[in-house]
N, C-alpha and C positions, 0 to 999 in steps of 0.2 A: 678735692672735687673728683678726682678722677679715681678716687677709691670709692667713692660714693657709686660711681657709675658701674661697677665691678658687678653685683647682684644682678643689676639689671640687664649688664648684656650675659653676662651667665644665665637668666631665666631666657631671655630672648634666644640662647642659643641654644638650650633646652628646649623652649617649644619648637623652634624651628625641626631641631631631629627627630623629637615627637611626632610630629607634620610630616617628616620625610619619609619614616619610617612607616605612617599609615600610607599615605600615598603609594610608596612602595610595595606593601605587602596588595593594595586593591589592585595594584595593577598585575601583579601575578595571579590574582583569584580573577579578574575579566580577560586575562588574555593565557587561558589553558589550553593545552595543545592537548587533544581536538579542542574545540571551542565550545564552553558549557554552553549548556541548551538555555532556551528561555526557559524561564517559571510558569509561562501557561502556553501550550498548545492549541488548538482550536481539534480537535476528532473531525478528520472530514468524512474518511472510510472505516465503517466500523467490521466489513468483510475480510480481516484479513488474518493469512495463517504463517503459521512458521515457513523458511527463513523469512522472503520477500513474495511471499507469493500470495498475487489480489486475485479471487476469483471474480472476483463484481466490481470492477475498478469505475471511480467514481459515484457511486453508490455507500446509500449508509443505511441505517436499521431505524431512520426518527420514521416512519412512513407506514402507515398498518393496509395502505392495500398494494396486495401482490404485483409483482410486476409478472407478468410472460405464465399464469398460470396455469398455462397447460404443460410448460418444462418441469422436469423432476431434474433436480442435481444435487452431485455430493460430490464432496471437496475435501480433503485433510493434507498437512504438512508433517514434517516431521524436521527436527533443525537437532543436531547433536553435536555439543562443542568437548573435542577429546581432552582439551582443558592440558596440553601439553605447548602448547605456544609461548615464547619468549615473547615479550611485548612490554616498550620502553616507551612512555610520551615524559616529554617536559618540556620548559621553558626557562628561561632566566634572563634575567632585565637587571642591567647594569645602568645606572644614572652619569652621566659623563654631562663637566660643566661646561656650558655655552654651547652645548650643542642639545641634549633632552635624553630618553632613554632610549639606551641599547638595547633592545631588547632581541632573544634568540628561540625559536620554535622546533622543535623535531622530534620526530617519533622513529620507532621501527617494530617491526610485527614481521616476525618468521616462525614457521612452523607447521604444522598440518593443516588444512583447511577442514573445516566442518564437514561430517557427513549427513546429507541432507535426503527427505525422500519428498516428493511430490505426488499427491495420486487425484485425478478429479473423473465427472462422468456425469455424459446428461443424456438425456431420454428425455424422448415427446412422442408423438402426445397422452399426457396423462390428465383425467379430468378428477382428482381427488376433491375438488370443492362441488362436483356435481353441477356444473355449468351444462346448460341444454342448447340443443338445436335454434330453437326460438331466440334464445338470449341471441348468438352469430349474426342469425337474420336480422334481429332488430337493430346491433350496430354496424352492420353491412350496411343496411337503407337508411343511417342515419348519418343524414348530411353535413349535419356541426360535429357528428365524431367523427366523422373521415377528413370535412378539413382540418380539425384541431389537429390529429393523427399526423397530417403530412407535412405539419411545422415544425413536428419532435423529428429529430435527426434519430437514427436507428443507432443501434448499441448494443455490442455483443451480452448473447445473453449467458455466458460464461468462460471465461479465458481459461483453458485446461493447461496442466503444466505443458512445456515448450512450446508458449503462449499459442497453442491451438488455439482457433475461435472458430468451431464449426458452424456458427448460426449466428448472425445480426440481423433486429428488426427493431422496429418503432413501436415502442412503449404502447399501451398496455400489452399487447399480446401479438403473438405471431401467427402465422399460419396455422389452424389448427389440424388440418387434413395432409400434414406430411407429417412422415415418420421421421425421426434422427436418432441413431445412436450412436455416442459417439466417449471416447477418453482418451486418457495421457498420462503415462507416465515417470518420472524423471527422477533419478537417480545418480548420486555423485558420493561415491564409495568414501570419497575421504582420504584418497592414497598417494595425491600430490603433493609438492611443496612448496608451499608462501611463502614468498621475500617482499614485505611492502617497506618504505622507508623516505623518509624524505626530511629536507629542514628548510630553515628560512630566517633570514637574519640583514637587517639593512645593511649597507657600507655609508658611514657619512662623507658628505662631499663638501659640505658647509655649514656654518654655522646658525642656530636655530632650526635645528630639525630638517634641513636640505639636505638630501639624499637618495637613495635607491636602495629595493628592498634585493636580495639575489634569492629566489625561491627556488628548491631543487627537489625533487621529489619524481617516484619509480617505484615499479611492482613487476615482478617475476612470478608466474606460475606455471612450473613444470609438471605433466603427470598426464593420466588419460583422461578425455573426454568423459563427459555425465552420459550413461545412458539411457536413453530416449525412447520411447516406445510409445506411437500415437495414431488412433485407428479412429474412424467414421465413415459414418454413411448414409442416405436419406432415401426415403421410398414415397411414392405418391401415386395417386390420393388413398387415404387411411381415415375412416371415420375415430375419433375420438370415442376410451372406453363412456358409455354412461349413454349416449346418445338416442343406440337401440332399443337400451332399457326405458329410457323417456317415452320413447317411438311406441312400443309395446304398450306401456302401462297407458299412456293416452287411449291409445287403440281397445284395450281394455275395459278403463272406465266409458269408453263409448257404445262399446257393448253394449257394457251392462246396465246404460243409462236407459237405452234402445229395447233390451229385454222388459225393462219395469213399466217404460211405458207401454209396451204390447200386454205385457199380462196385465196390467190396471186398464 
């Protein structure tokens, strides 16, 4: 009888390391040190440039009408990894009975920092869509667009590196009869040195999984300051280019309406 029962706890104890051995290996693919990303994102900001720099923070590109078009801005990054950095992550998860898995987390990353450059710039007022006089007027004296207007909270209308924000206003558009120009920009040579490093790993206190996790983790960066360089300034009042020329050509075709009826 009891040889009869031999195959079967042999397979039983076959599948069981089978079983343990998948369990084990998933728990080192979901518990990666850094921690794998989800499979899908959501894009919330599609404005954005190397390293971490948002020009248009909160904002994205699903929208085809302009926001603030009488600003002109231009914005570029620059991100360069000297690819000389020593950099360790792992984990390991040890299964311990009656109490569940040991599991250990830690990284470290020393070495040069990225050298990075920052450059932005905005100018107003610009009228490149040929916006006119009339068009202002008519949402000046429109009363459902100036209450809808003072419900939208104002919002920079460009974050220049070392997060300048010369100008915030309320959606669609800003003042268009002040001048601003204004940039930034931000540089960081890459001549420091990184020390980040850290781990993490529970102590058990008891059995079934009671315990405490002890997490330790620090960052060291020695070297000089990014340099900075950030200039503006605003003048008022400035009529908007295109304006005059509306102003003219009206005055023109009035002429010449005036002419045709005097000679006919």
């Amino acid at each position: 009888m009891r040889r009869s029962l031999l195959p079967l706890v042999a397979l039983c104890a076959l599948l069981q390391i089978s079983y343990g051995r998948q369990y084990y290996f998933r728990r080192v693919k979901r518990q990666a040190y850094p921690p794998n990303p989800a499979p899908f994102k959501p894009r919330v900001e599609d404005y954005n440039l190397p390293p971490f720099y948002q020009p248009n923070p909160g904002r994205d590109a699903s929208s085809l009408s302009p926001i603030f078009p009488f600003h002109s801005e231009f914005n570029n990054g620059l991100d360069i990894n000297p690819g000389n950095r020593i950099t360790v992550d792992g984990n390991l998860n040890v299964p311990i009975l009656g109490w569940g898995i040991w599991d250990y987390k830690g990284g470290i990353k020393a070495g040069r920092p990225n050298t990075r450059v920052g450059f932005g710039s905005l100018n107003a007022p610009t009228n490149v869509l040929g916006i006119t006089g009339d068009t202002i007027a008519t949402l000046a004296q429109d009363g459902t667009f100036q209450q809808s207007r003072q419900s939208v909270p104002s919002i920079p209308v460009s974050v220049l590196p070392g997060n300048f924000v010369p100008v915030r206003c309320r959606p669609p558009l800003c003042n268009p009869f002040v001048h601003n120009l204004a940039f930034g920009v931000d540089v960081e040579p890459g001549d420091d040195y990184l020390f980040d490093g850290g781990f993490d790993f529970p102590i058990p206190l008891a059995p079934a999984g009671v315990g405490v996790r002890f997490p330790m983790s620090g960052a060291v960066n020695v070297g000089t300051d990014p340099l900075l360089i950030t200039y503006g300034h605003g003048m008022g009042p400035v009529e908007p280019p295109g304006f005059k020329a509306n102003k003219a050509r009206r005055e023109e075709e009035e002429e010449e309406r005036k002419r045709k009826i005097f000679t006919n």
